[in-house]
KOLPAMI-768542 format. One record per residue (C-alpha): x, y, z; residue in one letter. Coordinates in steps of 0.02 Angstrom, whole numbers, padded with zeros to 5 digits, always signed. Layout:
! residues N
XYZA
...
END
This chain:
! residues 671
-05451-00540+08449X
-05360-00388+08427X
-05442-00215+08349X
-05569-00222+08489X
-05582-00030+08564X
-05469-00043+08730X
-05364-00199+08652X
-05196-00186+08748X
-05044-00295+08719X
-04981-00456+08836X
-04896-00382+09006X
-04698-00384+09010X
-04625-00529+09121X
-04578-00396+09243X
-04751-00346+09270X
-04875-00432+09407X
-04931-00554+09276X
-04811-00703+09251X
-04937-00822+09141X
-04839-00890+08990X
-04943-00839+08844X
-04962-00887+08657X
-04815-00807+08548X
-04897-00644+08477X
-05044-00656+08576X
-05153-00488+08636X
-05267-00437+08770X
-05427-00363+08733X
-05551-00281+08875X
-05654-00426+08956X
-05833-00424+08848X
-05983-00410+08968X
-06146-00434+08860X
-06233-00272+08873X
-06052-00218+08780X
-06036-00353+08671X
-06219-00303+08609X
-06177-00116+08590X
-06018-00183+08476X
-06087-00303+08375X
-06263-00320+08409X
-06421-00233+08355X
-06462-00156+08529X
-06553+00019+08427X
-06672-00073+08328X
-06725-00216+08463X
-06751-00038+08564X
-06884+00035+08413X
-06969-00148+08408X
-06994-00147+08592X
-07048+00030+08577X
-07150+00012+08427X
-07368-00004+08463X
-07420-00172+08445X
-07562-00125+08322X
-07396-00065+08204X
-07306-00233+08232X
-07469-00319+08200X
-07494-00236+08035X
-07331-00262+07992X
-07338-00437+08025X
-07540-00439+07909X
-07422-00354+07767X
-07282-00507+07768X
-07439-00636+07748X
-07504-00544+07640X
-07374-00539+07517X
-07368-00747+07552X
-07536-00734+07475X
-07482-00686+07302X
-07447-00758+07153X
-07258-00804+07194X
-07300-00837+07367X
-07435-00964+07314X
-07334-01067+07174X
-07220-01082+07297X
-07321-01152+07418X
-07386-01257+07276X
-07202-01339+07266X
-07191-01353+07452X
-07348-01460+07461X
-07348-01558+07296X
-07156-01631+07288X
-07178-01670+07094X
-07187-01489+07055X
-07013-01484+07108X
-06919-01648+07060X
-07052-01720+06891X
-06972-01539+06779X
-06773-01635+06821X
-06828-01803+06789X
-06701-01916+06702X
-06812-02007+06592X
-06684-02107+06493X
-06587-02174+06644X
-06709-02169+06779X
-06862-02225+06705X
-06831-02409+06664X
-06757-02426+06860X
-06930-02353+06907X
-07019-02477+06790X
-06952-02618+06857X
-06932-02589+07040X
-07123-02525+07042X
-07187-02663+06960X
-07076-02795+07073X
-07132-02693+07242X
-07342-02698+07157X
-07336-02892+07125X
-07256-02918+07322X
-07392-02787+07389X
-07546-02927+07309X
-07487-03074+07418X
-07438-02951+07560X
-07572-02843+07570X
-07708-02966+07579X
-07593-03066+07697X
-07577-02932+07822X
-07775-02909+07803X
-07782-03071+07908X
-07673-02972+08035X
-07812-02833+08040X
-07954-02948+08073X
-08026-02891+07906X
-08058-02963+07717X
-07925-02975+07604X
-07986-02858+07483X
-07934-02714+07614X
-07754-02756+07602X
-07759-02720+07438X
-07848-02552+07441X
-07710-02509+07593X
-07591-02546+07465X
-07644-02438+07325X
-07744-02281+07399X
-07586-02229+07521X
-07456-02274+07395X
-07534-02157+07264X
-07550-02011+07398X
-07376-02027+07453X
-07303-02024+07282X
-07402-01870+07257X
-07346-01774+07430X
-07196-01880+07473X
-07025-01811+07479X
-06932-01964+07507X
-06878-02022+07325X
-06839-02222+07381X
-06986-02255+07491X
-07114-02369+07470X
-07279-02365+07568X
-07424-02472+07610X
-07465-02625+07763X
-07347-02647+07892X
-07351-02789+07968X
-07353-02691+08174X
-07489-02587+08120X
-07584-02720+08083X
-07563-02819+08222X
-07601-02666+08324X
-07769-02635+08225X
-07812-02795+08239X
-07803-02810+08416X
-07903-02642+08426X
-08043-02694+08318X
-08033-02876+08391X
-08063-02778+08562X
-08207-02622+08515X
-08295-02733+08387X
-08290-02904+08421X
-08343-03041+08309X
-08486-03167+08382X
-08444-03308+08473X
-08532-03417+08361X
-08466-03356+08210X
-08606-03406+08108X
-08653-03255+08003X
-08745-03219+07851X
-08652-03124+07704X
-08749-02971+07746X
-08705-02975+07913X
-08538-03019+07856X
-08504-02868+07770X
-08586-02745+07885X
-08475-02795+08037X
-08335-02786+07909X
-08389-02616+07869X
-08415-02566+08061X
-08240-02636+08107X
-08146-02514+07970X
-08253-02374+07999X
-08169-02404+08177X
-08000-02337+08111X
-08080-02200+07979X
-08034-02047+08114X
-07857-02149+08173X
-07747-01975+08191X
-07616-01992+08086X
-07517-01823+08110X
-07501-01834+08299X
-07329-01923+08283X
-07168-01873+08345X
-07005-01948+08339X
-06953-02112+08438X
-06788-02181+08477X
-06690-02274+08381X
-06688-02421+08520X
-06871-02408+08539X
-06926-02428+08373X
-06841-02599+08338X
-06871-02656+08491X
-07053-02618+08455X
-07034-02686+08295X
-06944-02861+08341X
-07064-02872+08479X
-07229-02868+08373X
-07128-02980+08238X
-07167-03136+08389X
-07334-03076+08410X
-07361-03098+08228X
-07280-03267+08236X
-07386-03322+08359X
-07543-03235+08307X
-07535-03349+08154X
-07513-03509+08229X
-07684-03561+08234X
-07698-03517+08035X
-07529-03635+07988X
-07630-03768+08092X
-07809-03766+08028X
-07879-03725+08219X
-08036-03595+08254X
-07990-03525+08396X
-08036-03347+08446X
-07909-03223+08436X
-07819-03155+08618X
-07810-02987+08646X
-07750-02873+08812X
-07602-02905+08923X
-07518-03075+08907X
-07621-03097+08739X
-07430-03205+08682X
-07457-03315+08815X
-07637-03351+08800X
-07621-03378+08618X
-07480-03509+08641X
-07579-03615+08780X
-07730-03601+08671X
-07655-03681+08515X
-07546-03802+08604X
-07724-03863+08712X
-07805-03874+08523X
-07641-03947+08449X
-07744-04135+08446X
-07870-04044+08328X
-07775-03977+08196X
-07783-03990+08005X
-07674-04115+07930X
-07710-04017+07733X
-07710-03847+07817X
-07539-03919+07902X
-07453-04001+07745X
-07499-03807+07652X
-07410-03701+07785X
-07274-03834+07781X
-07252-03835+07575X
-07281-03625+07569X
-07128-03604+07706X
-07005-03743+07635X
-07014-03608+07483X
-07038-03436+07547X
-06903-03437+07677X
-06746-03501+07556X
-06808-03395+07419X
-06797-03237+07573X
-06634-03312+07615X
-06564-03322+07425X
-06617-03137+07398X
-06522-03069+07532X
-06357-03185+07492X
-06371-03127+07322X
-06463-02947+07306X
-06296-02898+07220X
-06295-03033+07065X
-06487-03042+07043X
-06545-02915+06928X
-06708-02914+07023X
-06749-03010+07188X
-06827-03198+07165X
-07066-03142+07167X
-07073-03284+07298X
-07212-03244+07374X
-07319-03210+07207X
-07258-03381+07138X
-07316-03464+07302X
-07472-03370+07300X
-07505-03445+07107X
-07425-03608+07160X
-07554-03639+07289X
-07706-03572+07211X
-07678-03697+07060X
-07667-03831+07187X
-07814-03805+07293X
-07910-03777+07152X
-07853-03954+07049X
-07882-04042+07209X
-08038-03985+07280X
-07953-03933+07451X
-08090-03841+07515X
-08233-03946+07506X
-08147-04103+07526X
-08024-04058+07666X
-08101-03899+07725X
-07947-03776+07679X
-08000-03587+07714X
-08002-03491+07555X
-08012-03302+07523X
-08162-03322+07424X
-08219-03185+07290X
-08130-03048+07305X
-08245-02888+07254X
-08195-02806+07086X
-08175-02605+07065X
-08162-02466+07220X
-08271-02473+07379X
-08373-02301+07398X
-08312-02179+07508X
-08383-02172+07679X
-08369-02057+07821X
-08338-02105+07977X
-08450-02086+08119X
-08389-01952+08252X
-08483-02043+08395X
-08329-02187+08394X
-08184-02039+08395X
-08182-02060+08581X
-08172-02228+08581X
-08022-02255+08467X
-07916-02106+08518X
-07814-02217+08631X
-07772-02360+08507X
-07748-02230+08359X
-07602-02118+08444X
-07496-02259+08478X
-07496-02310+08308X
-07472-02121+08242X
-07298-02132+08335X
-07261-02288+08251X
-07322-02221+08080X
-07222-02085+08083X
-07071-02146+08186X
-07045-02296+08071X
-07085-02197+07911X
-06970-02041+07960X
-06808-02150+07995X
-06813-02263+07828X
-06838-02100+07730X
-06684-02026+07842X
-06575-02197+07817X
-06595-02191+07612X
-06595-02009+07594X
-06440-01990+07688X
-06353-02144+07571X
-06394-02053+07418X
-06351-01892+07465X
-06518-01773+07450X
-06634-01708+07582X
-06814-01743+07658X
-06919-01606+07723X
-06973-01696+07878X
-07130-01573+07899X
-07195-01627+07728X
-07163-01795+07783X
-07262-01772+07925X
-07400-01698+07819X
-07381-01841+07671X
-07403-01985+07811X
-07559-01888+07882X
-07652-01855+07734X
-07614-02018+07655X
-07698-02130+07812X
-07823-01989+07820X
-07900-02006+07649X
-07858-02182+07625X
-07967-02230+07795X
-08127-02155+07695X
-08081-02279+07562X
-08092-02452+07671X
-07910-02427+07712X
-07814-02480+07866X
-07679-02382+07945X
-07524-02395+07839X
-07331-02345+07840X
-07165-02374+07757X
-07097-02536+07792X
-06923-02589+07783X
-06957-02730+07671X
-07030-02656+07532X
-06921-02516+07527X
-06758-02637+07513X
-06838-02719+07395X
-06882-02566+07280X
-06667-02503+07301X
-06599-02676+07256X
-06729-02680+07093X
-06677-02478+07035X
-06793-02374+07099X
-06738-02202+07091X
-06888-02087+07137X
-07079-02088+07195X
-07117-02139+07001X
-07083-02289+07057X
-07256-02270+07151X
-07350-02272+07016X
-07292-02435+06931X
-07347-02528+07101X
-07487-02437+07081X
-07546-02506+06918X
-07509-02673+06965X
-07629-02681+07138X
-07740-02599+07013X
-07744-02717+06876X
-07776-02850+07035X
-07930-02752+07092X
-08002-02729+06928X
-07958-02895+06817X
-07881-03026+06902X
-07960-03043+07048X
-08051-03190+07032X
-07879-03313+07010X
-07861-03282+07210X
-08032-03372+07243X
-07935-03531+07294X
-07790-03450+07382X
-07767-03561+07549X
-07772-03413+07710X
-07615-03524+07772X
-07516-03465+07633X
-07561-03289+07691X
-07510-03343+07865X
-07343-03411+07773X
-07322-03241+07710X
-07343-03157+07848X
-07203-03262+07944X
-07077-03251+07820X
-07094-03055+07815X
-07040-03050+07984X
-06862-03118+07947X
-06789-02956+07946X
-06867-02881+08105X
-06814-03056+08198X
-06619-03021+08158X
-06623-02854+08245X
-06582-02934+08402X
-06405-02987+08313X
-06363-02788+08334X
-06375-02798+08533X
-06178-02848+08566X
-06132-02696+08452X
-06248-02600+08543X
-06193-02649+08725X
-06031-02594+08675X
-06083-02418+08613X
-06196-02389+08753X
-06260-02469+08895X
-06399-02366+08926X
-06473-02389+08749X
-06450-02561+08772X
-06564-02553+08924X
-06697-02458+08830X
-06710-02593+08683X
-06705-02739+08832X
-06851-02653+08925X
-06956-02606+08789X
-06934-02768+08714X
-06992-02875+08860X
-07131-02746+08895X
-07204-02778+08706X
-07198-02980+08722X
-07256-02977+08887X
-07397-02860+08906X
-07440-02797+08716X
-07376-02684+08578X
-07448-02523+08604X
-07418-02533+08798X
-07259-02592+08784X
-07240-02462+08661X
-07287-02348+08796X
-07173-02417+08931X
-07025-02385+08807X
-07065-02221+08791X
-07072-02194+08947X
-06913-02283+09001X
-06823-02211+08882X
-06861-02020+08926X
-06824-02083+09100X
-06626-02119+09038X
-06636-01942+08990X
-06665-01870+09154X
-06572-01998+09241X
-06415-01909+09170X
-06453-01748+09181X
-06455-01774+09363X
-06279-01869+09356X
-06167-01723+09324X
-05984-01776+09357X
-05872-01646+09417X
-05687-01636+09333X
-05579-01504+09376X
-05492-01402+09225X
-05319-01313+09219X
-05248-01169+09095X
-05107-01256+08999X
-04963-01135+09003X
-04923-01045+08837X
-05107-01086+08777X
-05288-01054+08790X
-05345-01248+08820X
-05410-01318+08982X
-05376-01471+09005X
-05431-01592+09161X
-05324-01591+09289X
-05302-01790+09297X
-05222-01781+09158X
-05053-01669+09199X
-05000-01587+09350X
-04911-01461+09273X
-05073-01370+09228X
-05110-01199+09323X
-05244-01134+09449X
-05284-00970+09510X
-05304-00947+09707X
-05467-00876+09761X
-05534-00875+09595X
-05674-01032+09544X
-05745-01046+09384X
-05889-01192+09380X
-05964-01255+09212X
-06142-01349+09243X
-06166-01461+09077X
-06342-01483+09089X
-06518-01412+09078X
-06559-01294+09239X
-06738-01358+09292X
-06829-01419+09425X
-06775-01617+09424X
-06584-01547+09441X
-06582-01394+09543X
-06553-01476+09690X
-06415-01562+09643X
-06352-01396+09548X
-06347-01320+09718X
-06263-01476+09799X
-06109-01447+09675X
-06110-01258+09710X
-06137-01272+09895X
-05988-01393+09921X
-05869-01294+09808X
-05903-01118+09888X
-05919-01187+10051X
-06075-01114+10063X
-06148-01281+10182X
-06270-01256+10332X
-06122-01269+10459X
-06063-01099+10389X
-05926-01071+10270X
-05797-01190+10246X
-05650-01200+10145X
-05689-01233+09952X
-05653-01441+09910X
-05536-01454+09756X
-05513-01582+09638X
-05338-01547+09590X
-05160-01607+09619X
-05125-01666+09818X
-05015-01531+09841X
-05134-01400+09785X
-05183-01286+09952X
-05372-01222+09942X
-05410-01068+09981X
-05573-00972+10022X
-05638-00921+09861X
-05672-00753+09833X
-05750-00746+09637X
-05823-00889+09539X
-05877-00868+09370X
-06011-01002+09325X
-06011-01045+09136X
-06183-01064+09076X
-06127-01129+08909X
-06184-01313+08955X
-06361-01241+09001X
-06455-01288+08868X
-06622-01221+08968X
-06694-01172+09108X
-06856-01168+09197X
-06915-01055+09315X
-06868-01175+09473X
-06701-01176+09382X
-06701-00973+09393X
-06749-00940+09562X
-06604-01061+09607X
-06477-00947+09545X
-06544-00796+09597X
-06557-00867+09758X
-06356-00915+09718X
-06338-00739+09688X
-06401-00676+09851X
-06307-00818+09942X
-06124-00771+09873X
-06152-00575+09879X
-06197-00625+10077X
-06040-00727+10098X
-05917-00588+10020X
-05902-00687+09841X
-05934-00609+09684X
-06014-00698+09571X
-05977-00667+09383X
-06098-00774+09232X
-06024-00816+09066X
-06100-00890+08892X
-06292-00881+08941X
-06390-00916+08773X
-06531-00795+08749X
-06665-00909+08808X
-06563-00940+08978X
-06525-00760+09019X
-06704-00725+08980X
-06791-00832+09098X
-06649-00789+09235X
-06664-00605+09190X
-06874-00636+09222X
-06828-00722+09384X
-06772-00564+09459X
-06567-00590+09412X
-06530-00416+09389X
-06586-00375+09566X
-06451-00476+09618X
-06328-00447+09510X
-06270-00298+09373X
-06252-00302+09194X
-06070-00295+09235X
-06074-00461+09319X
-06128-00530+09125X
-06016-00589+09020X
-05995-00659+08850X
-05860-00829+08878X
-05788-00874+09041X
-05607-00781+08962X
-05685-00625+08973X
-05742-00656+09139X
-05577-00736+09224X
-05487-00606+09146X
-05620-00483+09229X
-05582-00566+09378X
-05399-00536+09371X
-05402-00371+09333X
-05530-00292+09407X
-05540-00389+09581X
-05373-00384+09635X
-05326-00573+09640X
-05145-00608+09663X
-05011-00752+09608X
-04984-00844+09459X
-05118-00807+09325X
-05194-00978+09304X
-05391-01034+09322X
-05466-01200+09370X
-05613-01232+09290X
-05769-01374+09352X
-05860-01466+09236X
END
């Protein structure tokens, strides 16, 4: 700290000063701001920019776009928005490309059974599933940048479309509809999610989102009750839909399918032990057990041998149509219609999407650019929807399973790709017998992971309480009133917790250890040192309008600046410490993050309360932003540049100096 114009050595013990300083240590002038800028700062130029004409800084600012616009400029936006560019030129072909192989075509032949199985979910065909799971897979491998993630139907999005569609275009009552009608209100019910907004999504908590997620994983269970027992009924939607559901099915329980029954019963005695026997041994399989595929072939070779549709009545999927569906375009007369159900599942998309691309990227050690992630997930649901696609995501599922089988980049895309493909073109037709109760089955058995979150609630309790509370509330909210309110009520609960503490500052007093420069609170030794008269107050939180009264609380019952006049200043510190009125306090903005222009006024209206009462009032570490807004509040009316300063050192030391205060040369500081 030394070499400072005005630096002058430690005082002599014999001189007023008798604080015990570091060994060697020197003594600079205190740094107000408007000096520290003139020293190292670039106060000349900022003076020309604020001098310059706007029409010049406008130019200026036309001539750095322009230059974007070139040739250089434009490759490299090229690279920015197509990922491939950037990582397909370092491509590892011998040792990468059999991991992609192999992990694509293992997370292609789970998307089939999945994709038509989460279809059911939607309240649409089959055949959508698996255009959801090859449209927005090939987009994000294009526009991507997270190497090990793997796209396509999720099983909450579904269940929140579903409910949607269930609710704006219901099916009739009677349910007896020709194949043309058939296909038009199949056609009217995606069209319903063509304009879903995909890039208004922001980040959720951590809490939230598997609480959301573990919440819609009983929905789904539910949901797909009535398909494991072979029973018609309408599906709920709305508040309480759980409930309804269950008292529906168990009222219907006498009318169940016994062949319907004896499927869902055969399809989970093998889906759930082969999930079980791929997590016990992801390490020793060289690729995790296709149960879901050989249940899918299992059951379609059995209904079809035995006739279990006409003679037992077993729903089938039926043809499924071969090739692409033709683009449509939405109509814009339903955008105000869906806007409500699509931004609730644009948090989700992107929320769910963002952190698996975070967790993975993070274990192997490279970066995601979260804005082109943003941009991937966006486009991707955007074109897909004019392709019959439902809204889609990453799922945690299907990106385990593509790690544990050796996927090493997006490639690995394109191999899944080519194996939904080869469905929709060729071998469509072996699904014609597929039982919808293996679907169902499917469905289920997906959830497993989703259900085990809750076994992460002790750890969490112990790390913290409030989180805790977030993942109970929005976890009740979802099973009791629906996904995307309870989705809602999370959110909202959980930016509550946030200004819950901002408004429950605690206040711990601080001491200057001799011989050092650390404050420490004074709980935790006597033996630290105060200054009399002198108060230096740290506020560790934003400065707005939900705490500024209880900022001026704090300050009012420190200063003894209270209605019934002024009062001697409380202190936290040791019981033999004697207060004493206080004549300077330095307030250390370094804890203000932000403040607002309630925030402001409040200590401007400080200012003019202390410079009434005789105390001078000194601020320390303002950001920019801060000292800003408090400078636009009218600050500097109150108080000089001089009163500025750049860490509460400079300012104590100010203090000492400058204002005359006597005795040992110790602060207390209140945080």
């Amino acid at each position: 700290m030394s070499g400072l114009p005005g630096a002058s050595t430690c005082p002599g013990p014999g001189e007023a000063s008798d604080l015990k300083s570091p060994l060697g240590a020197k003594f600079r002038e205190p740094l107000t701001e408007a000096r520290f800028q003139q020293l190292f700062g670039d106060a000349e130029q900022e003076a020309e920019l604020l001098a310059e004409p706007r029409w010049s800084r406008l130019r200026r600012l036309w001539r750095r776009r322009a230059r974007a616009c070139s040739g250089p400029g434009a490759w490299r936006l090229l690279r920015a928005r197509l990922p491939p560019l950037r990582w397909l030129p370092h491509y590892r072909w011998r040792p990468w490309l059999l991991g992609d192989a192999v992990a694509g075509v293992t997370v292609g032949i789970v998307h089939v059974p999945q994709g038509m199985a989460f279809a059911l979910l939607t309240s649409v065909p089959p055949v959508f599933g698996l255009y959801t799971s090859f449209f927005p897979v090939l987009i994000y491998t294009l526009l991507g940048t997270g190497r090990h993630l793997s796209t396509g139907t999720f099983a909450v999005l579904s269940l929140m479309t579903g409910s949607a569609v269930d609710r704006l275009v219901p099916e009739p009552l009677e349910g007896n509809l020709s194949g043309i009608e058939r296909e038009q209100l199949d056609a009217q019910r995606l069209g319903m999610f063509a304009l879903q907004l995909g890039v208004l999504a922001t980040f959720l908590s951590e809490p939230v989102v598997k609480a959301l997620t573990s919440g819609a994983a009983l929905h789904v269970l539910v949901s797909q009750l009535p398909s494991l027992l072979g029973l018609p009924l309408p599906r709920q939607i709305g508040c309480f839909a759980l409930f309804k559901t269950l008292a529906a099915v168990l009222t219907a329980l006498p009318r169940s399918s016994p062949a319907e029954l004896t499927v869902s019963a055969l399809s989970l005695a093998l889906l759930v032990p082969v999930k079980e026997l791929n997590v016990r041994f992801r390490d020793r399989l060289p690729t995790p057990i296709p149960g879901e595929i050989v249940m899918v072939l299992l059951a379609s070779v059995l209904c079809f041998t035995s006739s279990l549709d006409t003679r037992y009545n077993v729903q089938i999927v039926g043809l499924l149509p071969g090739g692409f569906p033709q683009p449509l375009l939405p109509s814009l007369a339903e955008l105000p219609r869906i806007l409500a159900d699509s931004l609730p599942m644009a948090l989700v998309t992107f929320a769910v999407s963002a952190s698996l691309a975070s967790i993975y990227a993070d274990k192997y050690s490279y970066t995601i650019d979260s804005n082109q992630e943003l941009f991937a997930h966006g486009v991707s649901n955007l074109i897909s929807s004019l392709f019959s696609c439902f809204p889609n995501s990453a799922t945690l599922a299907t990106t385990s399973l593509l790690v544990d089988a050796g996927g090493n980049t997006q490639l690995a895309g394109l191999f899944s790709c080519m194996v939904v493909l080869s469905v929709l073109l060729w071998l469509g037709p072996f699904f014609y017998y597929l039982p919808k109760a293996v679907l169902a089955c499917i469905n289920i058995s997906s959830m497993r992971q989703m259900f085990f979150q809750m076994r992460e609630l002790p750890q969490l309790w112990r790390i913290s309480r409030v989180d805790f509370a977030v993942w109970m509330v929005t976890w009740v909210a979802v099973v009791t009133l629906s996904v995307d309110l309870g989705l809602a009520v999370g959110v909202v609960f959980s930016m509550m917790t946030v200004v819950c503490r901002t408004q429950r500052v605690q206040c711990l007093a601080l001491g200057l250890a001799e011989g050092t420069e650390l404050y420490r609170p004074l709980r935790e030794s006597h033996k630290l040192l105060q200054v009399p008269g002198l108060c230096i107050l740290s506020y560790p939180t934003p400065l707005y309008f939900g705490t500024r009264g209880r900022f001026r609380r704090i300050l009012e019952w420190h200063l003894g600046l209270g209605e019934g006049g002024k009062e001697a200043p409380k202190t936290d510190g040791p019981p033999d410490a004697v207060a004493e009125p206080v004549r300077v306090v330095v307030l250390d903005c370094s804890g203000v993050t932000f403040a607002d222009a309630a925030g402001a006024r409040e200590v401007v209206q400080l200012a003019s309360r202390c410079r009434d009462a005789g105390i001078h009032l000194l601020l320390a570490q303002c950001n920019a932003s801060v000292l800003g807004t408090l400078t636009q509040a009218g600050l500097l009316d109150r108080v000089t540049p001089e009163q500025l300063f750049v860490s509460v050192q400079d300012a104590a030391a100010y203090a000492l100096e400058r204002l005359e205060l006597t005795g040992p040369k110790t602060c207390t500081v209140w945080v």
